[in-house]
C-alpha positions in Angstrom: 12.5 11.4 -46.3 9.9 12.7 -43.9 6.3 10.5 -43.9 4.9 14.5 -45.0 7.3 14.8 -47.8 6.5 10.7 -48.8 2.9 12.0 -48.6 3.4 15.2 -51.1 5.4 13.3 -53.4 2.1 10.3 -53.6 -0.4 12.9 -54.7 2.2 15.2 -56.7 2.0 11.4 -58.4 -1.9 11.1 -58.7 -2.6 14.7 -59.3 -0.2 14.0 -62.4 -2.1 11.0 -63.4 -5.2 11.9 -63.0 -4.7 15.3 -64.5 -3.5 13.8 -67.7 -6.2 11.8 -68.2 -9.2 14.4 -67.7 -7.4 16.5 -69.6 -6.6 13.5 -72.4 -10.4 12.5 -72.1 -11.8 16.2 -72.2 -10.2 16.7 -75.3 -11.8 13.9 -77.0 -15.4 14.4 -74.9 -14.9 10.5 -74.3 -16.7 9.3 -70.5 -13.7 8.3 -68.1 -15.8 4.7 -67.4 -16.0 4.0 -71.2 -13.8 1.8 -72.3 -11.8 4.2 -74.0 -11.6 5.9 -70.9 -10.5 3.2 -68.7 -8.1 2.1 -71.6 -6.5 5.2 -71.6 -6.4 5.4 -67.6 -4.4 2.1 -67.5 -2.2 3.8 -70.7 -1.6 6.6 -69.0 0.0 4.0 -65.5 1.9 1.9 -67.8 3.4 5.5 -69.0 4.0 6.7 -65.1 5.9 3.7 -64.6 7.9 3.9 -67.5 9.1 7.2 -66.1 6.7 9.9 -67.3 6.1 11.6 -64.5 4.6 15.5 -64.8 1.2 15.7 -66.3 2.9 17.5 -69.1 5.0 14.6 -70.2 2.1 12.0 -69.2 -0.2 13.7 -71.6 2.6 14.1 -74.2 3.2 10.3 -74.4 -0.6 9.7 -74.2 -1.6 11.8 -77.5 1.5 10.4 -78.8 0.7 6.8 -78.1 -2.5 7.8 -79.3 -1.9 9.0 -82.5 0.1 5.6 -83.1 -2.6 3.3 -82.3 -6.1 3.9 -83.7 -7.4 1.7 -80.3 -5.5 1.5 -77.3 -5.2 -2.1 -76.0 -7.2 -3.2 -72.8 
């Protein structure tokens, strides 16, 4: 792989991350540097690295790890 496709592929990866988790805090009006919001932020890299890996699917497991726990763990 070319170091221009390596670079596409990295912020395909962050524009899915960080999509999801505007999108996952806009929803809820919660501040991304509340704690909610950073919880969510690390949520939403433990989800990438278990193989999420479209903003669709990130937020999908977010709202339905959400809905499972009334507090995400920091």
């Amino acid at each position: 792989m070319s170091q221009s496709a390596k670079s596409c592929v990295i912020f395909d990866d962050v524009d899915a991350l960080s999509g999801a988790l505007f999108s996952w805090c806009a929803e809820r009006s919660i501040r991304l540097r509340s704690q909610e919001g950073v919880s969510a932020a690390g949520a939403v890299i433990e989800l990438f690295f278990a193989g999420y890996r479209t903003q669709d699917e990130l937020l999908g497991a977010l709202n339905d790890r959400n809905s499972r726990e009334v507090v995400f763990a920091s």
